[in-house]
C-alpha distance (Angstrom), angle and dihedral (degrees) to the residues before:
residue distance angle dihedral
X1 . . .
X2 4.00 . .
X3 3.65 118.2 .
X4 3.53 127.3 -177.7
X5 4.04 146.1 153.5
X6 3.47 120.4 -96.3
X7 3.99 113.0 167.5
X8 3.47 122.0 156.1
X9 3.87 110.9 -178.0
X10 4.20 93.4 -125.6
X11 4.03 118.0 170.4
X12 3.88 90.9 -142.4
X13 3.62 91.6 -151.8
X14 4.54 129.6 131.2
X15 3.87 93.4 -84.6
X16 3.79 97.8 78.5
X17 3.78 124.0 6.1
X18 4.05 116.4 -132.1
X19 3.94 100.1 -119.0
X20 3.61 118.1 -150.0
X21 3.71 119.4 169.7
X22 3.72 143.3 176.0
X23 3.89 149.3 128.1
X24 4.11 134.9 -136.8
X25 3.74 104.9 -122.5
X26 4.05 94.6 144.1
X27 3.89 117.0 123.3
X28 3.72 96.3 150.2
X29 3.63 122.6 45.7
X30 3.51 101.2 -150.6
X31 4.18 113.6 101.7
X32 3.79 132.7 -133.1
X33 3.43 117.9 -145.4
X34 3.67 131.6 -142.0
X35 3.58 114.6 -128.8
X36 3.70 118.1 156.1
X37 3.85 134.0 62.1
X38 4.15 126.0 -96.2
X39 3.02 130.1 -111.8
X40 4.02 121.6 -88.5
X41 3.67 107.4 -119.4
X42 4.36 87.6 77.0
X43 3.73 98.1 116.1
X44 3.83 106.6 -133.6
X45 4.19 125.2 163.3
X46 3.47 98.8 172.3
X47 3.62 120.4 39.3
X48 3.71 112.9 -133.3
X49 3.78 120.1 -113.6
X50 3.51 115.7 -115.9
X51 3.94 112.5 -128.7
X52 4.01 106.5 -143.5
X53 3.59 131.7 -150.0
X54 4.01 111.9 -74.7
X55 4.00 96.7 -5.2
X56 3.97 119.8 126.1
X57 3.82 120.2 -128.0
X58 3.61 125.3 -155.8
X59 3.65 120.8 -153.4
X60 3.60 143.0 169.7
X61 4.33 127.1 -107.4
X62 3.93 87.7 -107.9
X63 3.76 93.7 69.9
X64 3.79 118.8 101.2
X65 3.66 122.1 -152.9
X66 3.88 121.9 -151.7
X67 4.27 121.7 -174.6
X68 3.49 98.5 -147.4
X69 4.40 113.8 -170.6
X70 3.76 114.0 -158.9
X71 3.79 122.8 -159.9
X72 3.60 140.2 -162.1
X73 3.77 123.6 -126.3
X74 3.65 82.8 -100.9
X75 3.79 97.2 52.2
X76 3.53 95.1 -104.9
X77 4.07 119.3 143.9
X78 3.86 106.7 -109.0
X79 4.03 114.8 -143.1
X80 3.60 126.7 176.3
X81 3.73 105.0 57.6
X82 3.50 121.8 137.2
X83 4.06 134.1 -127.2
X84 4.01 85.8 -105.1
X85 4.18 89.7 60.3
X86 3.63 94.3 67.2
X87 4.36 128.4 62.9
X88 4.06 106.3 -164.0
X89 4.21 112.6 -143.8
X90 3.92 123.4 -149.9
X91 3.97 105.6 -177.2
X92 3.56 86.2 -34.1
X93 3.57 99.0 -46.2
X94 3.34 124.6 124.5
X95 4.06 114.3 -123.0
X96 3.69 126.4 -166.6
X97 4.25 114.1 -114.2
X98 3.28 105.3 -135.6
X99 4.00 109.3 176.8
X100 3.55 121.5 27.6
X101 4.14 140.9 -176.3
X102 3.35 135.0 -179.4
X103 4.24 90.4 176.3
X104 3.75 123.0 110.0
X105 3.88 109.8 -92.3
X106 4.11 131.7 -155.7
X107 3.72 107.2 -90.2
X108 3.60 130.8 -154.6
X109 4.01 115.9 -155.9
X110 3.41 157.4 176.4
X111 3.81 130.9 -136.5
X112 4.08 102.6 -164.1
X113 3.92 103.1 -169.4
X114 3.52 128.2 -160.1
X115 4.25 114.2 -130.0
X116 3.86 99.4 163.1
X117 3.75 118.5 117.8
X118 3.61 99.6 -101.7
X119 3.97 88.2 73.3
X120 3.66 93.9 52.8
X121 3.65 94.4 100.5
X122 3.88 93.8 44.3
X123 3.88 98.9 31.9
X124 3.51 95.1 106.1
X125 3.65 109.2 59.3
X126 4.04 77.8 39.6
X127 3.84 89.6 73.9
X128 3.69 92.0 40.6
X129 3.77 89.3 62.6
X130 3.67 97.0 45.8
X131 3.85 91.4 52.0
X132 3.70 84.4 49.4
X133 3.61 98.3 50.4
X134 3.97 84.7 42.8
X135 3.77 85.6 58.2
X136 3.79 87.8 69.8
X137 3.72 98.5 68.8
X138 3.20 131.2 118.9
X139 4.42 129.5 -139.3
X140 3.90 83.3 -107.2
X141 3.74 92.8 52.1
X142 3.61 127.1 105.3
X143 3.98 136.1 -161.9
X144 3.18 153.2 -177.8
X145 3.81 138.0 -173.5
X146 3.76 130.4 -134.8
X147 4.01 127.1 -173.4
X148 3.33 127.6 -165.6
X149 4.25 136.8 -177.7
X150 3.80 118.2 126.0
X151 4.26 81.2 -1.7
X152 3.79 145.8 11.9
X153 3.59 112.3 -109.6
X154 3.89 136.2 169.0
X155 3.80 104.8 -119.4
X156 4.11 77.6 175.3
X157 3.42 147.9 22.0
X158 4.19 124.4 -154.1
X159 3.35 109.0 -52.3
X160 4.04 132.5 157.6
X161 3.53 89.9 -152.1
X162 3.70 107.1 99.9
X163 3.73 107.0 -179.6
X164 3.46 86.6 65.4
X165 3.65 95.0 56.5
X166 4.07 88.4 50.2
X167 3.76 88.8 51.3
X168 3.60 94.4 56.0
X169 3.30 100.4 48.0
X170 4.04 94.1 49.4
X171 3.51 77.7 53.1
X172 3.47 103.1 62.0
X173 4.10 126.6 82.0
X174 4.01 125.3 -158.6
X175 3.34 123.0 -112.7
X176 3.71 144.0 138.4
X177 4.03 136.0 22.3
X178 3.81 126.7 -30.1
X179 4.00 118.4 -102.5
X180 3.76 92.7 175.0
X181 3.71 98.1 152.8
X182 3.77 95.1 43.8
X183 4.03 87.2 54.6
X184 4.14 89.7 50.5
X185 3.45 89.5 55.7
X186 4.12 96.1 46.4
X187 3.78 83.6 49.2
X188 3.85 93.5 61.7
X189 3.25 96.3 43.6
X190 3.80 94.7 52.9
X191 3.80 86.4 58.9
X192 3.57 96.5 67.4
X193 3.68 77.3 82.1
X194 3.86 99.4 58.6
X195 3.37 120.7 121.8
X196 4.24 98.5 -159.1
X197 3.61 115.1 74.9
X198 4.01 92.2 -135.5
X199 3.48 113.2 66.5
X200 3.30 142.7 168.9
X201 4.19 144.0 179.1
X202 3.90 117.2 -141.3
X203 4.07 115.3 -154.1
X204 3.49 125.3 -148.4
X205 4.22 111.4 -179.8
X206 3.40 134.9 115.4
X207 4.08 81.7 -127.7
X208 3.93 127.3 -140.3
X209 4.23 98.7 126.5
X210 3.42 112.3 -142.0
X211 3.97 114.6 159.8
X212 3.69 107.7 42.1
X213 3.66 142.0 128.2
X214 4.02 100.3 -145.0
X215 3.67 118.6 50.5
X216 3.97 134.0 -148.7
X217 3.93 96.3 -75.5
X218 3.64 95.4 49.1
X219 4.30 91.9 51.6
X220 3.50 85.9 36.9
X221 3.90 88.6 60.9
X222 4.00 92.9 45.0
X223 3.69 106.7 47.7
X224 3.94 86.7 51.2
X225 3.63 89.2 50.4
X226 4.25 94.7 42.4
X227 3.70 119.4 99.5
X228 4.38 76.0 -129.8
X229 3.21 139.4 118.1
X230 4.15 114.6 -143.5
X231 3.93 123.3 -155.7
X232 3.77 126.3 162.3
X233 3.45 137.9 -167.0
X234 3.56 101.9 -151.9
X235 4.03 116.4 -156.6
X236 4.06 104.0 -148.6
X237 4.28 122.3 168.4
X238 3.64 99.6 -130.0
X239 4.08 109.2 -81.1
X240 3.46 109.1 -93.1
X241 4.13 93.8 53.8
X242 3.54 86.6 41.6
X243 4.35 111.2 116.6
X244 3.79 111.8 -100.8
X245 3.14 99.3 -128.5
X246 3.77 122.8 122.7
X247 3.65 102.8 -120.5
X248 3.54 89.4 48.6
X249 3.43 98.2 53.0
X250 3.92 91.2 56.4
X251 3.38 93.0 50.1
X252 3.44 98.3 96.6
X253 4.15 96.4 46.4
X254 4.55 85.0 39.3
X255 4.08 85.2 62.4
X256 3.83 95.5 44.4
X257 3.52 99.2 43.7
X258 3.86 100.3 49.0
X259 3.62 86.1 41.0
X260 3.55 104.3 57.1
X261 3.84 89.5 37.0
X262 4.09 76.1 77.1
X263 3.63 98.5 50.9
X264 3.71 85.9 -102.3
X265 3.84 134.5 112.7
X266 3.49 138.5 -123.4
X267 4.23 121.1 -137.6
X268 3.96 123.0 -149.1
X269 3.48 119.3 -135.1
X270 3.92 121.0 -167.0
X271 3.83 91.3 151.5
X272 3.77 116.7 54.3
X273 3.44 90.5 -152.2
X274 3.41 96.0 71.3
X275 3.60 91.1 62.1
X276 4.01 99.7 91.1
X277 3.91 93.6 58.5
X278 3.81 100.1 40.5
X279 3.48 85.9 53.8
X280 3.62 90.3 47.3
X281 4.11 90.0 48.8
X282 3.59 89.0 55.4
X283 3.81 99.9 54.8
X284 3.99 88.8 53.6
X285 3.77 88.9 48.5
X286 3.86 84.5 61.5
X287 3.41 87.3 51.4
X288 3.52 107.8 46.6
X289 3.97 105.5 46.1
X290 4.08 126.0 107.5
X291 4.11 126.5 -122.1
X292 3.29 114.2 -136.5
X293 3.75 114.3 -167.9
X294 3.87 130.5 -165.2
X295 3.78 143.7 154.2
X296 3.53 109.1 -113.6
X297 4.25 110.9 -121.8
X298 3.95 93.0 -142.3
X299 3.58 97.8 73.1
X300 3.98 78.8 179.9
X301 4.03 109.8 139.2
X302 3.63 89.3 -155.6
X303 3.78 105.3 131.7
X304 3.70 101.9 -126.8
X305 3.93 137.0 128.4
X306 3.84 113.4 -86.3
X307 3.85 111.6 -161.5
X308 3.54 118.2 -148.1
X309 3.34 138.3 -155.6
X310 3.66 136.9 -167.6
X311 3.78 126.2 -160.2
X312 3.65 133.6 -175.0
X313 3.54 142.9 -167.4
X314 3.91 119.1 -158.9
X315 2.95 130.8 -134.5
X316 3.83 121.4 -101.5
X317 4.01 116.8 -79.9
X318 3.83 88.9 22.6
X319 3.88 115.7 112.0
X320 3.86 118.0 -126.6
X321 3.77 105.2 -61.9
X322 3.97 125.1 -154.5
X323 3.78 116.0 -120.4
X324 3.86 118.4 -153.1
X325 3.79 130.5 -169.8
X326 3.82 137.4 130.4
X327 3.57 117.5 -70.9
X328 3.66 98.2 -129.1
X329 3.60 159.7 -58.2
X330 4.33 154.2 -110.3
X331 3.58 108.6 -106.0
X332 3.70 120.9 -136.2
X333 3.61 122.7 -62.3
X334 4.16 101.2 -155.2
């Protein structure tokens, strides 16, 4: 696996948000590689700085930092691609990308895990996926783990050491009701901690809250503010053994909607078997997705949504390729 340094000296403070963006689109886990150059209407002023392998960058607060995750037409992660393939939106604007990487970075994440009594039957291949996706890490990595049935707790906070992660969760039994939303919300407050710049939470629930404090509007509000990115791997019997009960019903649309609020994605699972090598797909997605970095032009501290929008252009003898990123962002308040 690729490992690299990636350390941009950012004051995470209220002026300027750190953006980092992405979405899980991988089904196969093979990659295609860009190879060719683009074509030479991309409008580009300032060429982007290529980040290399193990060399520090120092930037300024004002810089905004987007994960972008392109796909082929057959799902497959796209690497190679150059700081010239991609055009970076602000409200329609056009903005300048000034540092780019395409290297594996240090991540910082959270494994939210779902205890209640629904997963009983499935809880098993659960863990099996989670030490899978755990497998993925790197020595720069951190985790931690958060559990959740009748209420959200941290079973542990950031650690490197990933046998102990495994052991807790092989350690753990499901039981009780589902406080899904209240164990989102513990897991993005526990990375205020994180050390990495890129983070990321993974959740693993078969969905359909039904024991917590906050409701949809108020996550809905804090993932889109959170410097996070949200996937889910949501752990469904097929639909018409599924409960009846409403909360359970909207479990599937609940994980994909706060999900790709994030620029993340949320995974179906009928078949627990599957489990192991989604999980598995979603740790090299991590890996494999490019930083785009630019200073926004409205230096407005205004508070509102910014959309963005990223647009490629691929290079010749490449079929059309999918771009994915977050859709944007709350500018600074002070």
């Amino acid at each position: 696996m690729k490992s690299s340094f990636f350390a941009p000296r950012v004051l995470l403070v209220s002026m300027i948000p750190l953006l980092l963006f992405g979405i899980v689109t991988l089904k196969l886990p093979a990659l295609a590689v860009a190879q060719s150059l683009i074509l030479d209407d991309v409008k580009h002023d300032t060429p982007g700085r290529v980040i290399n392998q193990g060399q520090a960058v120092h930037i300024d607060v004002e810089l905004a930092l987007v994960n972008v995750t392109v796909t082929d037409p057959y799902n497959r992660l796209v690497t190679g691609l150059e700081p010239d393939n991609f055009r970076v939106f602000e409200n329609n604007i056009e903005q300048e990308i000034q540092y780019f990487s395409s290297e594996d970075v240090p991540i910082s994440i959270g494994v939210i895990f779902d205890l209640s009594g629904s997963m009983a039957n499935k809880v098993g291949k659960a863990k099996e996926a989670a030490l899978q996706f755990l497998k993925t890490a790197n020595p720069q990595d951190e985790f931690f783990l958060v559990s959740f049935n009748d209420r959200a707790e941290v079973m542990s906070a950031f650690t490197n050491n990933v046998e102990d992660l495994q052991g807790r969760i092989l350690s753990a039994s499901a039981k009780g009701r589902t406080a899904l939303l209240d164990a989102i919300y513990l897991g993005i407050s526990e990375m205020r901690t994180a050390r990495n710049a890129k983070r990321a939470l993974l959740i693993m629930s078969d969905g359909g809250d039904n024991n917590s404090r906050y409701n949809e509007k108020d996550i809905k509000r804090l993932v889109r503010e959170a410097d996070t990115q949200l996937y889910s791997i949501g752990i469904f019997d097929q639909f018409e053994y599924r409960s009846r009960t409403p909360e359970e019903l909207n479990g599937p649309s609940l994980l994909t909607e706060v999900t790709e609020l994030t620029g993340g994605r949320a995974f179906t699972v009928e078949n627990v078997n599957e489990l192991p090598d989604i999980a598995t797909k979603i740790g090299a997605e991590l890996r494999n997705q490019y930083i785009l970095g630019y200073r926004p032009s409205n230096k407005s501290h205004d508070a509102r949504w910014r959309k963005i929008k990223i647009k490629l252009r691929a290079p010749k003898g490449l079929p059309p390729l999918s771009v994915y990123a977050k859709t944007g962002y709350y500018a600074p308040s002070l």
